[in-house]
C-alpha positions in Angstrom: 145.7 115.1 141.6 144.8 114.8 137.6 141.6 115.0 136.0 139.1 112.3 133.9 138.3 113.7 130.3 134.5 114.4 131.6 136.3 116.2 134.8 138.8 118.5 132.2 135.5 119.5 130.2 133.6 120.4 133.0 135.7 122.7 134.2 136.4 124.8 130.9 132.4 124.6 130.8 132.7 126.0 134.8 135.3 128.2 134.1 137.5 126.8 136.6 140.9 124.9 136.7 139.6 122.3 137.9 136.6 120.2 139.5 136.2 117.4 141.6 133.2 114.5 141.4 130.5 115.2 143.5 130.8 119.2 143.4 128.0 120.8 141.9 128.6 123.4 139.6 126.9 125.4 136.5 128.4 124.9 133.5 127.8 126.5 130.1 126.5 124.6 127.0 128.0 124.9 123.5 124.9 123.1 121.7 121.2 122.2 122.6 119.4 119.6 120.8 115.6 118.7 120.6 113.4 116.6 118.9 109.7 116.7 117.7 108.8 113.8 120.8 110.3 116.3 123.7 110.4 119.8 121.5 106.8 121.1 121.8 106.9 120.6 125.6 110.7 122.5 125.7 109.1 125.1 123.8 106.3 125.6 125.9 107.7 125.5 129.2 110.3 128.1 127.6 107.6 130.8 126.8 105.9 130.1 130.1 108.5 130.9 132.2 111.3 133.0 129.8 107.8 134.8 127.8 106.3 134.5 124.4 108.4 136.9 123.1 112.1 136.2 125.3 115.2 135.2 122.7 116.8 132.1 122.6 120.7 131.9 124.1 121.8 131.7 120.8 119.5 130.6 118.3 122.9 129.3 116.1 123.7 127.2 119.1 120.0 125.5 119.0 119.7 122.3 117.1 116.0 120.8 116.7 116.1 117.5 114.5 112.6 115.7 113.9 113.5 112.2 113.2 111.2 109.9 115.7 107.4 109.7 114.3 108.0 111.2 111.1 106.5 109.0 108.1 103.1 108.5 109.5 99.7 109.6 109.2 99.2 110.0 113.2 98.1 113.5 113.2 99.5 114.0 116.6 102.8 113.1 115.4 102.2 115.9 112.4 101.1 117.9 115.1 104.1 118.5 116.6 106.2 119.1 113.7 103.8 121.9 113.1 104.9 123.0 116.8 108.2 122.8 116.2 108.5 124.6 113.0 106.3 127.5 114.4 108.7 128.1 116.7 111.7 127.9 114.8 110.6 130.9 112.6 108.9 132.8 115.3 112.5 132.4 117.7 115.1 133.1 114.4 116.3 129.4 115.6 119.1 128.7 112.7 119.2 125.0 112.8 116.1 122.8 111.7 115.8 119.8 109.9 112.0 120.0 108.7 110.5 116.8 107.1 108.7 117.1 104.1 111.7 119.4 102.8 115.3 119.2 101.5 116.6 120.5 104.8 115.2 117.0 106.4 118.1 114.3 107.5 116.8 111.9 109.8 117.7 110.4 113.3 119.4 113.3 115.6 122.5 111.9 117.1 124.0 111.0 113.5 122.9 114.4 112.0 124.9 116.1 114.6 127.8 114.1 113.7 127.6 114.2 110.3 126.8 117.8 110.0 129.7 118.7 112.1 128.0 120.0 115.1 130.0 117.2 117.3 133.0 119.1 118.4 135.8 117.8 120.7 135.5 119.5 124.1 132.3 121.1 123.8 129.4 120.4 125.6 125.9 119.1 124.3 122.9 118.7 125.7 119.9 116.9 124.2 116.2 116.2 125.5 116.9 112.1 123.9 118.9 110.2 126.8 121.1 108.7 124.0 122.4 112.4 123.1 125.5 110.8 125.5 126.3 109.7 121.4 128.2 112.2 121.0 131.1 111.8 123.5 132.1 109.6 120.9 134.2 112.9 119.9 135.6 113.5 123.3 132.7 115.8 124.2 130.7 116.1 127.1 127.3 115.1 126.0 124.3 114.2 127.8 120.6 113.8 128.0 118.0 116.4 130.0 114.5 116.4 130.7 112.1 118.8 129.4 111.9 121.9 132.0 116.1 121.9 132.0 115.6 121.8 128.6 113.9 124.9 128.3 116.4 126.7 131.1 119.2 125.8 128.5 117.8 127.1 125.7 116.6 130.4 127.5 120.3 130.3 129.5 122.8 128.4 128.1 123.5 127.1 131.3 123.0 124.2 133.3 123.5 123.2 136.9 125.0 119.4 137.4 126.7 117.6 139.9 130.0 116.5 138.7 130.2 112.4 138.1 132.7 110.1 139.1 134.1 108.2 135.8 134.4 104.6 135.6 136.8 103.8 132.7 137.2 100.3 130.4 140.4 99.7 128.4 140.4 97.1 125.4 143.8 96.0 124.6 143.7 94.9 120.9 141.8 95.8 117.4 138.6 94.1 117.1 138.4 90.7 115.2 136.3 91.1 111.9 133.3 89.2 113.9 133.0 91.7 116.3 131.6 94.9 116.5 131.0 98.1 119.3 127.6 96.9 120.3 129.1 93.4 121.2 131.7 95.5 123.8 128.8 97.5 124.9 126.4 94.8 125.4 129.4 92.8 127.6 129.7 96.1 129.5 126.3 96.3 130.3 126.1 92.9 130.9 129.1 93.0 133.6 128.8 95.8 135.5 124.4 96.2 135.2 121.9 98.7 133.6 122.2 100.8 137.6 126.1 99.5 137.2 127.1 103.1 136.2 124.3 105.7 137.5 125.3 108.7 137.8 129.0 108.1 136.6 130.8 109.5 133.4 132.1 106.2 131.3 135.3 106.7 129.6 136.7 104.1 126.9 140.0 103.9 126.1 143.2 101.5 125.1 144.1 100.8 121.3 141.1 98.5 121.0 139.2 101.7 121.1 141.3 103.5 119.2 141.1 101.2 116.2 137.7 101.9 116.1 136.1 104.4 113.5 133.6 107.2 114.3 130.7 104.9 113.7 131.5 102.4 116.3 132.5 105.2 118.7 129.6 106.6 118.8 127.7 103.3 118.4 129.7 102.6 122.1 128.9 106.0 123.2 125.4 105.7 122.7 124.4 102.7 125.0 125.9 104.0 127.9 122.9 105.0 129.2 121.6 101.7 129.2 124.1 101.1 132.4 122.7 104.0 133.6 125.7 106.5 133.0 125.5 110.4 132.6 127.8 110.5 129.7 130.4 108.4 128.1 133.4 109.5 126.5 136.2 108.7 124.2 139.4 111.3 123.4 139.7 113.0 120.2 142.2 111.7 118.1 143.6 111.4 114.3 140.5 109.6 113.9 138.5 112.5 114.7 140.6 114.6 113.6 139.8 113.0 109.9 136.7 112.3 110.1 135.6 116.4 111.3 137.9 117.8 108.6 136.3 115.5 105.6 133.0 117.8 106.9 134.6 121.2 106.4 135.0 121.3 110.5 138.3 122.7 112.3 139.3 119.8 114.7 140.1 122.3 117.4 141.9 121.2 120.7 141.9 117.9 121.8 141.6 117.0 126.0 143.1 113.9 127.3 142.8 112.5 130.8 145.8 112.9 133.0 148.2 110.5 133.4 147.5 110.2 137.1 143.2 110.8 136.7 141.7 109.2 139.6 138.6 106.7 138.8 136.3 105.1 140.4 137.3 102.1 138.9 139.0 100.5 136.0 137.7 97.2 133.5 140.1 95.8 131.3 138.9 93.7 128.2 140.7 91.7 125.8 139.3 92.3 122.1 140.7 89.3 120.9 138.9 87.1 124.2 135.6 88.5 123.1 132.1 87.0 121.5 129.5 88.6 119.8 126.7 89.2 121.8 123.3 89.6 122.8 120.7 91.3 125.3 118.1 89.1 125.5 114.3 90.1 126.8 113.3 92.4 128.3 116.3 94.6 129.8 119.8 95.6 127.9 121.8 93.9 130.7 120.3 90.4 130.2 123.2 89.1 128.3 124.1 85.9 126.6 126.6 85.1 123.7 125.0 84.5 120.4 126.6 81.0 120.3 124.4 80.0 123.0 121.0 81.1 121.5 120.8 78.8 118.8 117.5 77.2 119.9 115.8 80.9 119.7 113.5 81.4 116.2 112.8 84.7 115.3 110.1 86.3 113.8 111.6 89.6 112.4 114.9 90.9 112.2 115.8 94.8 112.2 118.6 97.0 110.9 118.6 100.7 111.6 118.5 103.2 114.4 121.3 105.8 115.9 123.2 102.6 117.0 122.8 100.3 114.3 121.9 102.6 111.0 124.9 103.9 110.1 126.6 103.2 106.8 129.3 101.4 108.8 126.6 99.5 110.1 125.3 98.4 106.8 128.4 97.5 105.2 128.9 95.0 108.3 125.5 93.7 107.5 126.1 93.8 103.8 128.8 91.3 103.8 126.8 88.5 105.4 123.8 89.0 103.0 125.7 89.0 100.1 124.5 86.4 97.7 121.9 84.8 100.3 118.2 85.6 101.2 116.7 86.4 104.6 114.6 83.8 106.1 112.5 85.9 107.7 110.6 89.5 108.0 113.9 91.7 107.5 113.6 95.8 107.8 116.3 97.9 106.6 116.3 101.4 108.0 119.1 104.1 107.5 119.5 106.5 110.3 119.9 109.9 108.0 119.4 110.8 104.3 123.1 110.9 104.1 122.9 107.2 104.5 120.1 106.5 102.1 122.0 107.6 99.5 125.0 105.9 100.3 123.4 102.7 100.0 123.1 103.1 96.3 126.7 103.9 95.8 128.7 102.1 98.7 129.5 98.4 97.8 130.7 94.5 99.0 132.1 93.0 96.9 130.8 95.2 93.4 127.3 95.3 94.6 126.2 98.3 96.1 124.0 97.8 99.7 120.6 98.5 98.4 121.2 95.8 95.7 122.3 93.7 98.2 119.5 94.2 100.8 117.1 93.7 97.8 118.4 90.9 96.3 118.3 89.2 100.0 114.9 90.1 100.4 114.9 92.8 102.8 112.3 95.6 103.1 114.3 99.2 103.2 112.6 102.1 104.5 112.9 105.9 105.0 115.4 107.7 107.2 114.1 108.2 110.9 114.1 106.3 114.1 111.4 104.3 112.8 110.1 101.2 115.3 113.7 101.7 117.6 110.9 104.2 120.2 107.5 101.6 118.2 105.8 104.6 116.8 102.4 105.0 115.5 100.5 101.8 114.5 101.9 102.3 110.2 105.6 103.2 111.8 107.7 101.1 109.3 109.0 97.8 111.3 107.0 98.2 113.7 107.1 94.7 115.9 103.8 93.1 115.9 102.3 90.8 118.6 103.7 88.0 120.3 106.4 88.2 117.9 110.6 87.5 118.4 112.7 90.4 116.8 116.3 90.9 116.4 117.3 94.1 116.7 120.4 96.6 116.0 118.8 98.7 118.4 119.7 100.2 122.0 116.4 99.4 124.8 114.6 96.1 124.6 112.4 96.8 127.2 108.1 95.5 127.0 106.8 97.8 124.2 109.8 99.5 123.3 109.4 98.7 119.2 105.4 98.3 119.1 103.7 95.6 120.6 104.3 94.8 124.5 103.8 91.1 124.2 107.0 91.2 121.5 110.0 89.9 122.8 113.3 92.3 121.4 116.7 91.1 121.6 119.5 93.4 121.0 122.6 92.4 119.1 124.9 93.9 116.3 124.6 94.9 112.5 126.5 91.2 112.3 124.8 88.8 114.6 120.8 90.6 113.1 122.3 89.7 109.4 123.2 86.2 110.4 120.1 85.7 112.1 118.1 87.0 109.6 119.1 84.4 107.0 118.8 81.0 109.1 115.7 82.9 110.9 117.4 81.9 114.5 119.7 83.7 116.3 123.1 83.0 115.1 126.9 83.8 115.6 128.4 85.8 112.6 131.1 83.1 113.0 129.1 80.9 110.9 129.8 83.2 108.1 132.7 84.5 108.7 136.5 83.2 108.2 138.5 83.9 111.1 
């Protein structure tokens, strides 16, 4: 009997030949990840139970990334990163991305891609449930709480039941109006936000392999919205490319077996597809953008580890060429990487800040920003009683600010379209096809 891609990892993690769903089994991590929201509370639990003075694993194999309440004046927020970095030096920990300094990036899951950390079959775990980002690059990757945190770090291990995997095919290359979060949203809006609990979630068929890194991981990284411990996509040319360009050995690359066993198995048509949305207040309330017309917004909103990547951008780039937002429009690039590549990337000869300026949108600093609301000065933070658009991955009551705002999710395409007639709107309008 073969083997799922999350099953094939496990079991090099286990040390084993193989491993079945439902076993339960320890496993040993290749990378830990924290954050300054989850960090000081990893750290502490760590020193309670492993002592002020124990080692890390493998302080090369610890990653700890501020990125969530970074520009702001909250001093609790500046309190942790004071946490964090004090036990960085005190621990030897090799890896941190201090604001305030060069070493700074911005939003975790795309600083462990683009810094190369993301390595096919390895395993990763994060204190942020969307560290399931990186099985973009045919990883295991998922999100832990606080006190397993700190038994990783101090172990390198961690005990887990093996999931079953669900696994959803797309037969065809996207159509330029579409993008990953309009798959993901239809996903999510088919099978549930519990539709996956507990299950691995593995994409494949040459609709996903037409897609770059970007979108992988932009697919990757809403899985948990359906409630899923990981999901997964196999390493290919495309990763392949996209680890060497970063200095990064591609190392070997798992498949699933031809005769894997699943729980069960969703085929999609690319081509049969709308763009669509997640309307208020859950990511599994879905509705194609065609069919929200009638719905005025108040504030539009372009950033985050699902929608602030350059790819991300460039898709939103090409509708606001030459026009002007309608409404409240915030621009927020996930890393510094990306910052900087809005100056030099283009549409069209215009580069992307030029673009977002001349269309009236506000641009802000690397970080997650108002995707987890933030302090009262977070930049884009939603306001009361207010109707944002959002690139995005949780809409749920309070989730960017204010409870009484209402947040609908969509992609880099549909917030850009919406943002210039100030309803929601189909990229269709727009765009040939």
């Amino acid at each position: 009997m073969g083997q799922t891609l999350t099953e094939k990892i496990l079991a090099r993690g286990a040390g084993r030949a193989s491993v079945r769903p439902g076993e339960t089994i320890w496993v040993q991590a290749d990378l830990f990840m924290t954050h300054d929201v989850f960090g000081p509370e990893v750290f502490r639990i760590f020193e309670r139970e492993f002592g002020p003075d124990a080692a890390a694993w493998d302080r090369d194999k610890v990653v700890v990334i501020p990125d969530h309440y970074i520009f702001t004046e909250d001093p609790l927020a500046r309190r942790n990163i004071e946490v964090l970095a004090g036990f960085v030096e005190k621990h030897g920990i090799t890896h941190f991305f201090r604001p305030g300094t060069a070493d700074y990036k911005g939003v975790c899951h795309v600083t462990l891609a683009s810094e190369g950390f993301n390595r096919p079959g390895g395993i990763l775990f994060g204190t942020d449930s969307h560290t399931c980002t990186a099985g973009a690059f045919g990883m295991f990757a998922t999100g832990i709480g606080n006190t397993d945190g700190a038994f990783v770090l101090g172990t390198g291990r961690q005990w887990l039941k093996v999931p079953e995997t669900m696994r959803f095919d797309f037969d065809g290359p996207l159509p330029p109006y579409l993008m990953a979060k309009d798959l993901i949203l239809r996903i999510i809006g088919d099978i549930g936000c519990d539709g996956a609990a507990y299950r691995a979630m593995e994409f494949g068929g040459d609709g996903i392999a037409s897609l770059s890194m970007e979108e992988r991981m932009t697919l990757c990284n809403m899985v948990i919205e359906a409630g899923a411990k990981n999901g997964i996509v196999a390493a290919d040319s495309v990763t392949e490319a996209y680890l060497r360009g970063r200095g990064k050995a591609a190392g070997e690359f798992l498949e699933p077996d031809p005769d894997a066993v699943y729980h069960s198995r969703r085929r999609y048509v690319s081509a049969d597809l709308a763009p669509g949305v997640a309307k208020p207040h859950s990511p599994d309330n879905y509705e194609e953008a065609r069919n929200l017309g009638d719905v005025a917004l108040d504030r539009c909103y372009i950033g985050s580890c699902t929608g602030g990547k350059i790819e991300d951008f460039t898709a939103a780039a090409r509708i606001l060429a030459g026009r002007k937002v309608a409404i409240d429009t915030f621009v927020v690039p996930a890393t510094t990487d990306v910052e900087r590549a809005l100056a030099t990337e283009a549409v069209d000869g215009r580069s992307l800040l030029d673009i977002f300026a001349e269309a009236g949108c506000r641009v802000g600093p690397p970080s997650c920003g108002a995707c987890l609301g933030g302090p009262l000065d977070t930049f884009g933070r939603a306001m009361e009683t207010q109707k944002v658009l959002s690139t995005t991955n949780r809409n749920f009551p309070g989730r960017m600010g204010a409870r009484s705002a209402e947040v609908f999710l969509a992609s880099p395409l549909t917030v850009a379209a919406s943002a210039v007639t100030g309803r929601i709107t189909d990229p269709r309008e727009f765009l040939k096809h």
